[in-house]
C-alpha positions as CSV (number, residue, x, y, z in Angstrom):
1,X,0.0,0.0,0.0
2,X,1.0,3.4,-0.9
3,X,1.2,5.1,2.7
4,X,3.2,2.1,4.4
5,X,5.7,1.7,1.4
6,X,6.8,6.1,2.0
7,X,6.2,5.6,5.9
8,X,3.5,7.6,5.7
9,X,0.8,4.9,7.9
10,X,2.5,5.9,11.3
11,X,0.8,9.8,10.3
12,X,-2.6,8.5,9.6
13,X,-2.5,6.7,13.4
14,X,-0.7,9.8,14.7
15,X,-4.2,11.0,16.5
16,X,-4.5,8.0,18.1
17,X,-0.9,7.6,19.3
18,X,-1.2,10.5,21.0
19,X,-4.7,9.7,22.4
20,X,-3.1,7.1,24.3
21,X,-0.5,9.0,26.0
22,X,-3.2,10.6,28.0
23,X,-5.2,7.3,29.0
24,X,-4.6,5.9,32.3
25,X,-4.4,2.4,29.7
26,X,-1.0,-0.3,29.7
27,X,2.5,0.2,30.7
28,X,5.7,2.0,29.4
29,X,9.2,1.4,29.9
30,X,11.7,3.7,32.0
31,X,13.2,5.4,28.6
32,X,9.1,6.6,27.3
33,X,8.9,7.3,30.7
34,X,12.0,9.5,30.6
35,X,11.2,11.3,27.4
36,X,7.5,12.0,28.4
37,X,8.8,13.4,31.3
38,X,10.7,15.9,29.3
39,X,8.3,16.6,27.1
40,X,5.5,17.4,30.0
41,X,7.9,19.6,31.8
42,X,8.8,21.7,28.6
43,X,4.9,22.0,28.1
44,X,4.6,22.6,32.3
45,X,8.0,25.4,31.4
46,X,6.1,27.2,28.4
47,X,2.3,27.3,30.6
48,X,3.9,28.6,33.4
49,X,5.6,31.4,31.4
50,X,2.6,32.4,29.9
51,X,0.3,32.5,33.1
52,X,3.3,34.1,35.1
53,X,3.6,36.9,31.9
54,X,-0.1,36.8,31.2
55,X,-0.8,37.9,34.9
56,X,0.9,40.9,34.1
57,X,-0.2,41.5,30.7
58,X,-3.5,40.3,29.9
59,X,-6.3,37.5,30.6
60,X,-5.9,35.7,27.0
61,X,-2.0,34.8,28.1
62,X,-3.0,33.3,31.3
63,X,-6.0,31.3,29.5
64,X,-3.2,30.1,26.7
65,X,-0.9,29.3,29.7
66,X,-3.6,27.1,31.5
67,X,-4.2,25.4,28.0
68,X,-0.6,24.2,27.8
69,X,-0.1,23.1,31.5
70,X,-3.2,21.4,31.9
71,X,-2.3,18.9,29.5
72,X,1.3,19.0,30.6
73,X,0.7,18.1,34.1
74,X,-2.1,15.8,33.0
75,X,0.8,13.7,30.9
76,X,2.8,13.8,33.6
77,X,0.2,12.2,36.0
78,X,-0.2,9.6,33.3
79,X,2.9,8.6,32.8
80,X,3.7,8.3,36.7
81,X,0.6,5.7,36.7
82,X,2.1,3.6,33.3
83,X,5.2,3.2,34.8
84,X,4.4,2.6,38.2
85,X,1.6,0.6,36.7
86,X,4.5,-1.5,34.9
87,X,6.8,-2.3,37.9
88,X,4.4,-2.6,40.8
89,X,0.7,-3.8,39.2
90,X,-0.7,-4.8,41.9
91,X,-0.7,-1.5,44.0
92,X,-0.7,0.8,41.4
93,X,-3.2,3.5,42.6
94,X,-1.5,3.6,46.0
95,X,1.9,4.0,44.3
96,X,0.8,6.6,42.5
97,X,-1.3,8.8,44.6
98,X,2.0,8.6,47.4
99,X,4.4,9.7,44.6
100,X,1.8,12.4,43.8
101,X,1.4,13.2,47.4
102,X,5.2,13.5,48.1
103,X,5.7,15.7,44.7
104,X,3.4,18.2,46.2
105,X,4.6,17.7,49.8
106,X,8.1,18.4,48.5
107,X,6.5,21.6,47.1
108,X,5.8,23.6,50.4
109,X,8.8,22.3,52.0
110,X,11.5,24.2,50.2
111,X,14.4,25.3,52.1
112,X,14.2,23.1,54.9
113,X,15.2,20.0,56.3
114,X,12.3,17.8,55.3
115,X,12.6,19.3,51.9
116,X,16.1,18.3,51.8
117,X,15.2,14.5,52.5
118,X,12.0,14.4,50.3
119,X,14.3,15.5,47.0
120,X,16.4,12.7,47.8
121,X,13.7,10.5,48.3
122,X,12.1,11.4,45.2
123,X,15.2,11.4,43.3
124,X,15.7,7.4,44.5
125,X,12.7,6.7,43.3
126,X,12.8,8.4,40.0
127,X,15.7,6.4,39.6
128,X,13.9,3.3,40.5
129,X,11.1,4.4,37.7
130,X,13.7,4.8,34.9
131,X,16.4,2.1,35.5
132,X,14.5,-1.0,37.0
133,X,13.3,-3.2,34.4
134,X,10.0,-4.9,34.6
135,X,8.9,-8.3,33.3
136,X,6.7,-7.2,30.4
137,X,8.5,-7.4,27.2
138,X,6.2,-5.2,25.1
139,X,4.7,-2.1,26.8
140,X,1.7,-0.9,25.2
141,X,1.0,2.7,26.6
């Protein structure tokens, strides 16, 4: 067929590639969970520039911010669960709502002691999320 002999099938699916990065649907491994961690905090970067600059200037700036980190954080969330979902499947929604939990803990607790041992904590177990491998061979997320 035409659009698979040019390369051109993995465009047509494009929309629903990217429908499942936002579905709380299958696993990824610690690399997609690396990059879509990028790519949500470059989206979270831009949305908070333009709320920060749009509070200043005007009300359409801080509704384009919101546009962009809305999704941003909501990728974020979603790739926490996939991968959490892919090492630990039994307890998923407990993993994730703690990691959630000690993201925004670690958010009012700059400065300080505690702050100092939640960073370290969450840097452990970012590096649990990315490095350990899991049993499933193909992720589908």
């Amino acid at each position: 067929v035409f659009w698979q002999t040019f390369g051109i099938g993995r465009f047509i699916n494009f929309p629903k590639r990217i429908k499942t990065y936002f579905e709380y649907v299958g696993t990824i491994s610690g690399g997609d969970y690396l990059f879509r961690n990028i790519i949500a905090s470059v989206g979270a970067f831009i949305g908070a520039f333009f709320v920060k600059y749009g509070l200043e200037q005007s009300t359409f700036m801080v509704i384009l911010g919101l546009l962009i980190l809305l999704p941003s954080c909501w990728l974020s969330i979603t790739n926490i669960y996939k991968r959490i979902n892919a090492l630990f499947s039994n307890n998923v929604n407990v993993y994730t709502i703690g990691l959630l939990f000690l993201q925004i803990l670690n958010t009012f607790n700059k400065g300080n002691f505690l702050g100092f041992i939640l960073i370290l904590l969450l840097i452990i177990i970012s590096g649990i999320l990315i490095f350990r491998n899991s049993n499933i061979s193909n992720h589908e997320g």
